[in-house]
FINUNU-153639 format. One record per atom (N, C-alpha, C, CB): residue in one letter; residue number from 1; x negated, y, z; atom name; chain. Coordinates in pm, 1 decimal. Glycine has a CB too. Example, Ala and Ser with C-alpha at 12.3 -4.5 7.8 and 13.67 -1.06 7.14 Angstrom:
% FINUNU-153639
+----+-----+----------+----------+----------+----+----+
: aa :   i :       xx :       yy :       zz : at : ch :
+----+-----+----------+----------+----------+----+----+
:  a :   1 :  -1319.0 :   -569.0 :    780.0 :  N :  A :
:  a :   1 :  -1230.0 :   -450.0 :    780.0 : CA :  A :
:  a :   1 :  -1320.0 :   -330.0 :    780.0 :  C :  A :
:  a :   1 :  -1130.8 :   -447.3 :    904.6 : CB :  A :
:  s :   2 :  -1285.0 :   -225.0 :    708.0 :  N :  A :
:  s :   2 :  -1367.0 :   -106.0 :    714.0 : CA :  A :
:  s :   2 :  -1290.0 :      3.0 :    787.0 :  C :  A :
:  s :   2 :  -1408.4 :    -59.8 :    572.5 : CB :  A :
+----+-----+----------+----------+----------+----+----+
% end
This chain:
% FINUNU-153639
+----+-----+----------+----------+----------+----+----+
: aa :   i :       xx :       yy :       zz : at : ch :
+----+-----+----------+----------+----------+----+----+
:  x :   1 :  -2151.7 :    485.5 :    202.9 :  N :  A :
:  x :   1 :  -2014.7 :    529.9 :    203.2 : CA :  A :
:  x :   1 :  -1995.5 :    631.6 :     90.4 :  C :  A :
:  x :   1 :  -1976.8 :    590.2 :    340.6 : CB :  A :
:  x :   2 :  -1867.7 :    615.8 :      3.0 :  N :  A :
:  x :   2 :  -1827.9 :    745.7 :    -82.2 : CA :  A :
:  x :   2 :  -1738.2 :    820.6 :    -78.0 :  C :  A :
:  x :   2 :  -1813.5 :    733.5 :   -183.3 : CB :  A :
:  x :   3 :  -1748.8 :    941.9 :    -81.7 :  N :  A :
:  x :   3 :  -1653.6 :   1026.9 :    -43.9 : CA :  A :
:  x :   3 :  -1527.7 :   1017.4 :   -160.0 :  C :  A :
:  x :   3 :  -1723.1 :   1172.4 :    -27.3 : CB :  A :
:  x :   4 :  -1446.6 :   1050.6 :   -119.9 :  N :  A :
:  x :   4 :  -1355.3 :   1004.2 :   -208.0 : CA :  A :
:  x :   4 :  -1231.9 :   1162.8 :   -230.1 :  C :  A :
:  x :   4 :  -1282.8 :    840.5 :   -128.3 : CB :  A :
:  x :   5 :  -1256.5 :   1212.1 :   -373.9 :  N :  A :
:  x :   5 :  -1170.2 :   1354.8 :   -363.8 : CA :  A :
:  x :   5 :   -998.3 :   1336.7 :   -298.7 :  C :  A :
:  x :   5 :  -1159.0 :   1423.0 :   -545.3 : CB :  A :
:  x :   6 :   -925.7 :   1438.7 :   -271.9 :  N :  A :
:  x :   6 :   -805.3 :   1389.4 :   -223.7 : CA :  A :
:  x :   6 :   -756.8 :   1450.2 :   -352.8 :  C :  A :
:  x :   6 :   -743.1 :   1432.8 :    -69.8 : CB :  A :
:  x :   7 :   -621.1 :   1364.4 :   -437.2 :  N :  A :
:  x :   7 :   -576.1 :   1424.1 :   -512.7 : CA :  A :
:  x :   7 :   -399.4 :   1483.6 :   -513.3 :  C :  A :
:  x :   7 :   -620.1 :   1348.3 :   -601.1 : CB :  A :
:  x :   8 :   -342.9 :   1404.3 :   -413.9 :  N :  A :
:  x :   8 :   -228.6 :   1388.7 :   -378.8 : CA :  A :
:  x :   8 :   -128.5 :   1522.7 :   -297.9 :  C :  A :
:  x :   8 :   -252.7 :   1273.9 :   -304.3 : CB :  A :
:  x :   9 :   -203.2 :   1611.2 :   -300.3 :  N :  A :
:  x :   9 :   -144.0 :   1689.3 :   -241.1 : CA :  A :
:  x :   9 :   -154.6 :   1714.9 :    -92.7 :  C :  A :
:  x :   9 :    -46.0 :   1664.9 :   -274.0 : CB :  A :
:  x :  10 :   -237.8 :   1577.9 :    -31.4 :  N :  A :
:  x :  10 :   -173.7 :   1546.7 :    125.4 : CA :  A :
:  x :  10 :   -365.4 :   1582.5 :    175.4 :  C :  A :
:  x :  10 :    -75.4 :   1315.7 :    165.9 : CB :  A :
:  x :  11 :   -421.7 :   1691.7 :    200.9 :  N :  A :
:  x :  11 :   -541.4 :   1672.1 :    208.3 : CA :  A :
:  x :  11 :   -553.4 :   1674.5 :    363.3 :  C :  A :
:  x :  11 :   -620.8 :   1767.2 :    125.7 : CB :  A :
:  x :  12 :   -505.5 :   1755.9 :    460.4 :  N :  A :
:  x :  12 :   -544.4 :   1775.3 :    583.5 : CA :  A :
:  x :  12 :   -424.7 :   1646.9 :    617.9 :  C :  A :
:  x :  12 :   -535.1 :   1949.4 :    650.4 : CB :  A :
:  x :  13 :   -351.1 :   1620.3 :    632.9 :  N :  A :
:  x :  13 :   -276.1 :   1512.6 :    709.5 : CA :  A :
:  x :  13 :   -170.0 :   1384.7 :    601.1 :  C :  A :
:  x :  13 :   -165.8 :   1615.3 :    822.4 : CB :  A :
:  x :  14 :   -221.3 :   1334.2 :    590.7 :  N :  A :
:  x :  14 :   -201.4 :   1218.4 :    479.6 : CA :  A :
:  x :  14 :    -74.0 :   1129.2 :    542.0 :  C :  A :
:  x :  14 :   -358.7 :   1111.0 :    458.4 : CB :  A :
:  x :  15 :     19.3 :   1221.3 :    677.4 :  N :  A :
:  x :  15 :    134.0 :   1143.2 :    694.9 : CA :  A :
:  x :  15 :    249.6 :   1162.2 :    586.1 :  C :  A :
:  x :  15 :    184.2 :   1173.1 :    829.0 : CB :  A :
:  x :  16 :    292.1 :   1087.3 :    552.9 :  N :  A :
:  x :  16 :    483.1 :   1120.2 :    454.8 : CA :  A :
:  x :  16 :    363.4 :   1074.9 :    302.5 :  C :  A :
:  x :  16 :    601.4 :   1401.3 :    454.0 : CB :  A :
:  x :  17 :    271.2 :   1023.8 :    308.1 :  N :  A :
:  x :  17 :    244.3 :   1030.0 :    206.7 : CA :  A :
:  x :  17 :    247.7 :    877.9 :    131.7 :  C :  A :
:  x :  17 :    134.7 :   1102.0 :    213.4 : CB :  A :
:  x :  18 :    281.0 :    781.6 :    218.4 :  N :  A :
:  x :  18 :    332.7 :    654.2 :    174.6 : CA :  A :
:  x :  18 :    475.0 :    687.2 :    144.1 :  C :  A :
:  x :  18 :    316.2 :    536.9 :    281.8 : CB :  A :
:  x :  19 :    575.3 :    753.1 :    246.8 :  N :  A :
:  x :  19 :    685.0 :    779.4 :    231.6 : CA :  A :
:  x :  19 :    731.7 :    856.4 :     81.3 :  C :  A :
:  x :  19 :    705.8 :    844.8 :    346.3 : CB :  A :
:  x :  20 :    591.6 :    934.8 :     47.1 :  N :  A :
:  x :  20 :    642.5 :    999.9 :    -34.5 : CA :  A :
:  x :  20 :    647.0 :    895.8 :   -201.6 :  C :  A :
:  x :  20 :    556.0 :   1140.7 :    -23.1 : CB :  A :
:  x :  21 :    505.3 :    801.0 :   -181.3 :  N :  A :
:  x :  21 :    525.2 :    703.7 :   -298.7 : CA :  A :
:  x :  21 :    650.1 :    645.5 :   -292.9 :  C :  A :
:  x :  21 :    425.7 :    593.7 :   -304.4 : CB :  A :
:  x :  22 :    688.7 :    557.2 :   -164.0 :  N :  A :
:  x :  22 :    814.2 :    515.5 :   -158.7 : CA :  A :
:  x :  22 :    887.2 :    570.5 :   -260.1 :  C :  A :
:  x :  22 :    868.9 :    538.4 :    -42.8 : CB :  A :
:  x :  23 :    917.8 :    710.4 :   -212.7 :  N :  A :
:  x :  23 :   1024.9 :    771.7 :   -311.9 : CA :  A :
:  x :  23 :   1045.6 :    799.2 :   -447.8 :  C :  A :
:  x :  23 :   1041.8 :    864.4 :   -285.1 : CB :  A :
:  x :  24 :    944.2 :    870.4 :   -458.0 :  N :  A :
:  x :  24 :    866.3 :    861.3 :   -611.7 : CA :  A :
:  x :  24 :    896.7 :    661.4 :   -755.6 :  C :  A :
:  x :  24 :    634.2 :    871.7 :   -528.9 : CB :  A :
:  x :  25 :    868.7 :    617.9 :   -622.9 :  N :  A :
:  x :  25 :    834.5 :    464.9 :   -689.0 : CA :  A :
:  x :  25 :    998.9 :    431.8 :   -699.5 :  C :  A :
:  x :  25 :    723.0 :    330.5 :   -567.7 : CB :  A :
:  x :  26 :   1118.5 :    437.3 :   -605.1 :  N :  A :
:  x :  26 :   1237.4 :    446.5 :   -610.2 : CA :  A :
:  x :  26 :   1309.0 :    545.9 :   -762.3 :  C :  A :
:  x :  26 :   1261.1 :    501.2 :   -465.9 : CB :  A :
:  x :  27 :   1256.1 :    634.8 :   -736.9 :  N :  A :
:  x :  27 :   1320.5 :    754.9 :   -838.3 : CA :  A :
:  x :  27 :   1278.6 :    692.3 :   -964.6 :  C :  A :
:  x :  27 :   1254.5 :    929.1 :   -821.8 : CB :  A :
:  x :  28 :   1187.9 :    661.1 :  -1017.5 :  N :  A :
:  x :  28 :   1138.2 :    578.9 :  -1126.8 : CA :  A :
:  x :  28 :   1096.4 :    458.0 :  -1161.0 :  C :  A :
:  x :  28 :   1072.0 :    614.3 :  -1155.5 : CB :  A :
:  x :  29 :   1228.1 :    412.3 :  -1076.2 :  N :  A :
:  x :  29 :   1231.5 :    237.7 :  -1119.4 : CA :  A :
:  x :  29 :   1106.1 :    171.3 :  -1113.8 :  C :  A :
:  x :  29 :   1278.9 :    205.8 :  -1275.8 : CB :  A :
:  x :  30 :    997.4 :    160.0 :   -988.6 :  N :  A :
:  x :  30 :    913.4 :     70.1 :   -989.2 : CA :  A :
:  x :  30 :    870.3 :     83.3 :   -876.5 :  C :  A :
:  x :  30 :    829.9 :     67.2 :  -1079.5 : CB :  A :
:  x :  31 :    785.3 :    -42.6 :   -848.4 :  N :  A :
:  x :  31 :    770.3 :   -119.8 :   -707.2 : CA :  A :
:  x :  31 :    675.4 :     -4.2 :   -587.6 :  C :  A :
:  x :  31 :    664.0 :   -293.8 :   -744.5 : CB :  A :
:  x :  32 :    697.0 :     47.3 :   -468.9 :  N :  A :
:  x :  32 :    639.4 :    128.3 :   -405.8 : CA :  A :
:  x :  32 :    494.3 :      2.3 :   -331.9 :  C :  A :
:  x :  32 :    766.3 :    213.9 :   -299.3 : CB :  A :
:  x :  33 :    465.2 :     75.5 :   -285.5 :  N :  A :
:  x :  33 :    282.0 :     49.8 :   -209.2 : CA :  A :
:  x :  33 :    367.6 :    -44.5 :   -121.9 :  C :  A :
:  x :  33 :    160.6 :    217.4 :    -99.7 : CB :  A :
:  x :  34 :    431.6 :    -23.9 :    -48.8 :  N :  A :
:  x :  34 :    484.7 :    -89.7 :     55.6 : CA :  A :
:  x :  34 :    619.3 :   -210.8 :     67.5 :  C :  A :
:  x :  34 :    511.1 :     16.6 :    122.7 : CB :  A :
:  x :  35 :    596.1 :   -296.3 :    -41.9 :  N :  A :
:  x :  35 :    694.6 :   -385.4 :    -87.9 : CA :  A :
:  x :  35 :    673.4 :   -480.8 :    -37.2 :  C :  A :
:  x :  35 :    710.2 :   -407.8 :   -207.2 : CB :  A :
:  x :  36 :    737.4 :   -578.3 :    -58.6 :  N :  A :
:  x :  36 :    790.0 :   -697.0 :     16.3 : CA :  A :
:  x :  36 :    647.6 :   -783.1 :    -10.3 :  C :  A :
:  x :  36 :    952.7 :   -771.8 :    -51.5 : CB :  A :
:  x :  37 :    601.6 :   -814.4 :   -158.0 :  N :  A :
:  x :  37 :    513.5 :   -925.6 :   -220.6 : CA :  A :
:  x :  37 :    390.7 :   -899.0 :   -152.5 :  C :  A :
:  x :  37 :    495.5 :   -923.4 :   -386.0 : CB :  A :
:  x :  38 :    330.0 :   -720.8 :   -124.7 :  N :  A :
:  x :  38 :    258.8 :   -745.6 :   -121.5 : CA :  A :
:  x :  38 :    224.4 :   -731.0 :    110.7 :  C :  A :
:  x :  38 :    203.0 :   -672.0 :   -256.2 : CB :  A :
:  x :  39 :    333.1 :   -692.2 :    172.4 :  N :  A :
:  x :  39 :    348.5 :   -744.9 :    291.8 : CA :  A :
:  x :  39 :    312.0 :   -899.7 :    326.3 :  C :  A :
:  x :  39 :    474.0 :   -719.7 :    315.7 : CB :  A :
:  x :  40 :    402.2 :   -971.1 :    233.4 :  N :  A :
:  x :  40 :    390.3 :  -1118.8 :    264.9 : CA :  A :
:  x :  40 :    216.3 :  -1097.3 :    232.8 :  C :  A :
:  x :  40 :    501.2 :  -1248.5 :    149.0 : CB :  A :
:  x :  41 :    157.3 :  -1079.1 :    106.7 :  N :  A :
:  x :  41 :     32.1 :  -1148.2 :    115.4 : CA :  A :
:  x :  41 :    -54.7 :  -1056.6 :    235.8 :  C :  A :
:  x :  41 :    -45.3 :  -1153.5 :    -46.7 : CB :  A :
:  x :  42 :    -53.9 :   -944.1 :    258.0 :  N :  A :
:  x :  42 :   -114.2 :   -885.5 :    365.4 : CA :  A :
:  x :  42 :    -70.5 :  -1021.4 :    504.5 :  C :  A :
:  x :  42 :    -39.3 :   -702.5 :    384.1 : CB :  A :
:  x :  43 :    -15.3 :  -1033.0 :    501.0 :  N :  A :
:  x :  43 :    -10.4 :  -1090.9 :    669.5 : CA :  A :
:  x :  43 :    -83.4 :  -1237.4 :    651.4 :  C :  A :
:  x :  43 :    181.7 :  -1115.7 :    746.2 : CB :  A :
:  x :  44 :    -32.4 :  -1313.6 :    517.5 :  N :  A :
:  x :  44 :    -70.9 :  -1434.0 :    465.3 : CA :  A :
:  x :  44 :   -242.8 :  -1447.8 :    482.6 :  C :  A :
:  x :  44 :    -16.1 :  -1438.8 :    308.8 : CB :  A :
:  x :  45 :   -316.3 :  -1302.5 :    450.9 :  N :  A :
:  x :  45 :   -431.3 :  -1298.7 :    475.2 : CA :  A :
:  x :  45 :   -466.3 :  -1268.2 :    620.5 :  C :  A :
:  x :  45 :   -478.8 :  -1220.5 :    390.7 : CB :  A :
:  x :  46 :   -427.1 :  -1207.9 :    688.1 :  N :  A :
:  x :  46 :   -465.7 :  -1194.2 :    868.2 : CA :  A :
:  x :  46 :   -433.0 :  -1348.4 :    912.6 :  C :  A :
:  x :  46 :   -340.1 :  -1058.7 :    978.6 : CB :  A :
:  x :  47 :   -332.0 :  -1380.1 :    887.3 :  N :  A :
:  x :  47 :   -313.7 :  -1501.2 :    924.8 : CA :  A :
:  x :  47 :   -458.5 :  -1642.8 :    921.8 :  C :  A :
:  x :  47 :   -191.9 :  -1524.8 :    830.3 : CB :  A :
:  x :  48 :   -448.3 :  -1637.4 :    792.2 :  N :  A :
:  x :  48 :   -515.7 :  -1728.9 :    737.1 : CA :  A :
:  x :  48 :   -651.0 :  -1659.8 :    806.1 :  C :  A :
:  x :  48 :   -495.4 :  -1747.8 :    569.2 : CB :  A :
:  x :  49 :   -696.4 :  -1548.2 :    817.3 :  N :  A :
:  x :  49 :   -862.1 :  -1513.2 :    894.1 : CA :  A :
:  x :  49 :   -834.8 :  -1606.6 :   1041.8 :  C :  A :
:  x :  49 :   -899.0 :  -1287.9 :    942.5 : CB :  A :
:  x :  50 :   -734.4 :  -1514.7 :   1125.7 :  N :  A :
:  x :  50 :   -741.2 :  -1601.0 :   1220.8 : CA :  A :
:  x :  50 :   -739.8 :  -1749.5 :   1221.6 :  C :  A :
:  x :  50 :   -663.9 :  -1568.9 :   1280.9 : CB :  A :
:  x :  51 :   -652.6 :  -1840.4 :   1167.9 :  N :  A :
:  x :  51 :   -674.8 :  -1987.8 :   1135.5 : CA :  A :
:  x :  51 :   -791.3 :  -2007.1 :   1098.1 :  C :  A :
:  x :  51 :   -596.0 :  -2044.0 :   1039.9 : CB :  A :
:  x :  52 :   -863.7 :  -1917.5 :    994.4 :  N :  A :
:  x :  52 :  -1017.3 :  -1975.1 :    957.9 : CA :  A :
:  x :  52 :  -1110.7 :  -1952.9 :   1087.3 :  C :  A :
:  x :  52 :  -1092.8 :  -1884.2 :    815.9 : CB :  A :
:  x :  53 :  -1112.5 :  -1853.3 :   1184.3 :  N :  A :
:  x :  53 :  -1187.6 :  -1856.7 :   1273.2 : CA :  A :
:  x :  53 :  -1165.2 :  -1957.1 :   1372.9 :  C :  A :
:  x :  53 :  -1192.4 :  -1749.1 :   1314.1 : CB :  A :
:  x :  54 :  -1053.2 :  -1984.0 :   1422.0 :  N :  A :
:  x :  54 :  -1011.7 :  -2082.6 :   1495.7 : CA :  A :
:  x :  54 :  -1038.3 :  -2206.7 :   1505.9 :  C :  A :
:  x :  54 :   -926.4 :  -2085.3 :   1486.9 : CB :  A :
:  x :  55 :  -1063.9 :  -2228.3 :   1323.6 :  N :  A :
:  x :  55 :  -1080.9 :  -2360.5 :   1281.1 : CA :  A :
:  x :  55 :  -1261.8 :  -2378.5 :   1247.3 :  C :  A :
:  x :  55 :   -971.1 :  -2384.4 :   1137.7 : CB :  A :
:  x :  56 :  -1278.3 :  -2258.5 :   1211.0 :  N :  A :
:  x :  56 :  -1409.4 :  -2259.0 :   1144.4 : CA :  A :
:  x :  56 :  -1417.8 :  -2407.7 :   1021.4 :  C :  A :
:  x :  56 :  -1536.6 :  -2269.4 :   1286.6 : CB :  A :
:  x :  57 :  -1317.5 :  -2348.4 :    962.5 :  N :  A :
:  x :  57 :  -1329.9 :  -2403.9 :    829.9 : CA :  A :
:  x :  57 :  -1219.1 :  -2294.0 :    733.4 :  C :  A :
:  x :  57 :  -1280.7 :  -2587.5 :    834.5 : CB :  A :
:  x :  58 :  -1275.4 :  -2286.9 :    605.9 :  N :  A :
:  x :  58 :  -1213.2 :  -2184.9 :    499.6 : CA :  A :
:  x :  58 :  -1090.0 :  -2179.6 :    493.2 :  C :  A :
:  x :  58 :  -1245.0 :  -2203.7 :    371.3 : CB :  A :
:  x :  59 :  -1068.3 :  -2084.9 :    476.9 :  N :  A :
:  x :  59 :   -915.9 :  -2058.9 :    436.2 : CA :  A :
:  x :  59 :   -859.8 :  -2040.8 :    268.5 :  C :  A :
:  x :  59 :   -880.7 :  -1918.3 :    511.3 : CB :  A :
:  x :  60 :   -804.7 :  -2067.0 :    199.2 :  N :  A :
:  x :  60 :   -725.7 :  -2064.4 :     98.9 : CA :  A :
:  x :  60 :   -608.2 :  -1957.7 :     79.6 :  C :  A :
:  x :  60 :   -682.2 :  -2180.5 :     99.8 : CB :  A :
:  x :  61 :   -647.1 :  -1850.9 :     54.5 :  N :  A :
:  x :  61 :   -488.3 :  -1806.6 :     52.6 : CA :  A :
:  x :  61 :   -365.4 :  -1846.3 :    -56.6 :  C :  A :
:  x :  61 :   -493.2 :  -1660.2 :     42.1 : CB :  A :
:  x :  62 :   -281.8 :  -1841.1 :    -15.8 :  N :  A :
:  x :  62 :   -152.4 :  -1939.0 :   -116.2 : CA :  A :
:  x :  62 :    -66.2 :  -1815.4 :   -121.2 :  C :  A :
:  x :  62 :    -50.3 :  -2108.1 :    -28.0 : CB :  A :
:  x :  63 :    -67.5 :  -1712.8 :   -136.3 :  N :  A :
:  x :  63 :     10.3 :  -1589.1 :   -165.9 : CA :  A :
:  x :  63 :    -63.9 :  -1548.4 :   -251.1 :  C :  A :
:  x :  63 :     40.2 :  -1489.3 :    -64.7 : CB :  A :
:  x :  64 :    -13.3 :  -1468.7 :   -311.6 :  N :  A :
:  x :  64 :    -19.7 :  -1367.7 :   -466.9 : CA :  A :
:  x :  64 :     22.1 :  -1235.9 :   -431.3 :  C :  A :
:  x :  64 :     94.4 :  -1418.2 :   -603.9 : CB :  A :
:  x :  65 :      8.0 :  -1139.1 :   -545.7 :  N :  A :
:  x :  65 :    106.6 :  -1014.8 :   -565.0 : CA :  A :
:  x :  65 :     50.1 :   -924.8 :   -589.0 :  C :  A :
:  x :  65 :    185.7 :   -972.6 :   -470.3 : CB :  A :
:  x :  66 :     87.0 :   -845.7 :   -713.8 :  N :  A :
:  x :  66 :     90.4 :   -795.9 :   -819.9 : CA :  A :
:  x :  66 :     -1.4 :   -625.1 :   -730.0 :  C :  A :
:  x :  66 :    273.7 :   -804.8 :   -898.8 : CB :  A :
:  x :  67 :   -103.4 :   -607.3 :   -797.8 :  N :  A :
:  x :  67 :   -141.9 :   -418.8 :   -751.5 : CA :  A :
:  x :  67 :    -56.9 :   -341.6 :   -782.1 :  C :  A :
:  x :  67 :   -264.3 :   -337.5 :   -819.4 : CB :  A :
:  x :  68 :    -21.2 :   -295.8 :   -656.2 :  N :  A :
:  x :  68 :     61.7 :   -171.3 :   -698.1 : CA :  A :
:  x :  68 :      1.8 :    -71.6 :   -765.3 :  C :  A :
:  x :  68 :    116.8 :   -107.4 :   -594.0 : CB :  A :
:  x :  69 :     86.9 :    -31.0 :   -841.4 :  N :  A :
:  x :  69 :     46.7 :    102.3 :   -979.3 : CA :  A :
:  x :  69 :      8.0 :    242.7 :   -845.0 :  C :  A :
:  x :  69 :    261.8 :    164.7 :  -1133.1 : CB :  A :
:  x :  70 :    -89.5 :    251.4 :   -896.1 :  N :  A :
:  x :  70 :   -117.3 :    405.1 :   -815.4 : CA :  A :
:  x :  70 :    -45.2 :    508.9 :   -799.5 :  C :  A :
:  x :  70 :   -206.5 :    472.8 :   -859.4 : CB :  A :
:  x :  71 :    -62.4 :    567.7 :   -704.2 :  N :  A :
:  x :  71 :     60.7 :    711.0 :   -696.0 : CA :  A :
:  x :  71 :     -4.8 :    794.2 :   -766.4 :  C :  A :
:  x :  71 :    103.3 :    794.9 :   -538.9 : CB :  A :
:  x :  72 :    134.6 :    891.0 :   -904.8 :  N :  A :
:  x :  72 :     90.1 :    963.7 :   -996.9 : CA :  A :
:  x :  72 :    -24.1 :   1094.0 :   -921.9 :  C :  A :
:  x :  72 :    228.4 :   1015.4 :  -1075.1 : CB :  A :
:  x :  73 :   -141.8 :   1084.1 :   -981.8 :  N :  A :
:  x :  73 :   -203.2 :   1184.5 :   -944.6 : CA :  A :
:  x :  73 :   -202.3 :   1330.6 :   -976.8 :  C :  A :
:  x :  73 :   -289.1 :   1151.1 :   -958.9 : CB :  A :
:  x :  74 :   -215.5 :   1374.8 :   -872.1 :  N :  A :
:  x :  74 :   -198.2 :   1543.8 :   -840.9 : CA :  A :
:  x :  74 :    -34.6 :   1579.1 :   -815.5 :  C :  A :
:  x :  74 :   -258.3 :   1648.0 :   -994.5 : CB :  A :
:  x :  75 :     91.8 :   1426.7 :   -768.2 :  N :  A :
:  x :  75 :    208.3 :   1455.3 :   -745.9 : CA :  A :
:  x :  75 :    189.8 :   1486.2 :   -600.8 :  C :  A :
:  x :  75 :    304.7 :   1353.9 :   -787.7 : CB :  A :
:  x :  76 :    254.9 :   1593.7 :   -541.0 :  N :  A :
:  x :  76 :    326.1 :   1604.4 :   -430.3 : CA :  A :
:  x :  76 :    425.2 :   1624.6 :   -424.4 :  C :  A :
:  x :  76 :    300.2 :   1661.0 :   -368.4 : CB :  A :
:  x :  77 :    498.7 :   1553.3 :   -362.9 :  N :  A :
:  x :  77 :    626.0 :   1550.9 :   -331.4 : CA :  A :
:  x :  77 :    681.3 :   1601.1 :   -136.5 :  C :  A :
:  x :  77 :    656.5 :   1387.9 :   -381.0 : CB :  A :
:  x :  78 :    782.2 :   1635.9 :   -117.1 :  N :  A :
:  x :  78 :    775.4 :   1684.2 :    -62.4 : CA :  A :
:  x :  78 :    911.5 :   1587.5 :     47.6 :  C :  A :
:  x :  78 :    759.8 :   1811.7 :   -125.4 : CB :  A :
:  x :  79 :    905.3 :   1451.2 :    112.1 :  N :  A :
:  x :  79 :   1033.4 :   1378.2 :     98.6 : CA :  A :
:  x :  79 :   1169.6 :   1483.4 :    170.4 :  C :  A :
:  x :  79 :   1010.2 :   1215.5 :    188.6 : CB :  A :
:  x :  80 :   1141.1 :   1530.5 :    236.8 :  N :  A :
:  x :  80 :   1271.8 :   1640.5 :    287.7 : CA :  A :
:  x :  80 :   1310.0 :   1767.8 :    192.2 :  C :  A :
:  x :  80 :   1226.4 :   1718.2 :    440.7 : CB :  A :
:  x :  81 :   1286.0 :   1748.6 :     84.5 :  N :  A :
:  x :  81 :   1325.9 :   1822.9 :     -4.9 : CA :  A :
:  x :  81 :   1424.0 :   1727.8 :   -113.2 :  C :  A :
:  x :  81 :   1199.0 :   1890.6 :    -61.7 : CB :  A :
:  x :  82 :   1408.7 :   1559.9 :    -97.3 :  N :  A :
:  x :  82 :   1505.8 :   1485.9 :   -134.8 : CA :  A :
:  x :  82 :   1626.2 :   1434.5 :    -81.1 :  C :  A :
:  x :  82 :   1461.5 :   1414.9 :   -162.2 : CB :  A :
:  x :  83 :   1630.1 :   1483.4 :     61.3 :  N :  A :
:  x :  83 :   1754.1 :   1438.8 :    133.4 : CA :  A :
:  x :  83 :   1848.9 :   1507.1 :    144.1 :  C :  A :
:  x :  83 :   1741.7 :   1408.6 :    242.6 : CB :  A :
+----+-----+----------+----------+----------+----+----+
% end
């Protein structure tokens, strides 16, 4: 296992901190962590595990979608300071 530094601002409780890419990713015109493309392929893949176990034969996934760009490091944002 590797430890992994926190850079985000969010070290003891890492809630609001999707919320906060959300916003961030909104304010500057580009796609947040939590978008549509890459929902569909998240489920497309649970899906398809369960069908492969079920079936015990491979699965194929037929979804795509793009890595989301990382949240700028060392931003904290604060989202109730935008409303």
């Amino acid at each position: 296992m590797k430890e992994m530094p926190y850079t985000h601002g969010y070290a003891e409780n890492s809630r609001g901190l999707g919320l906060a890419d959300m916003i961030y990713a909104v304010l500057n015109n580009r796609k947040h962590r939590a978008n549509d493309q890459l929902a569909y392929h998240v489920l497309d893949v649970l899906l398809g595990m369960r069908d492969s176990s079920e079936s015990g034969e491979y699965y194929v996934t037929e979804s795509d979608c793009d890595r989301p760009e990382p949240f700028v490091e060392g931003h904290a944002i604060n989202p109730m300071e935008i409303i």
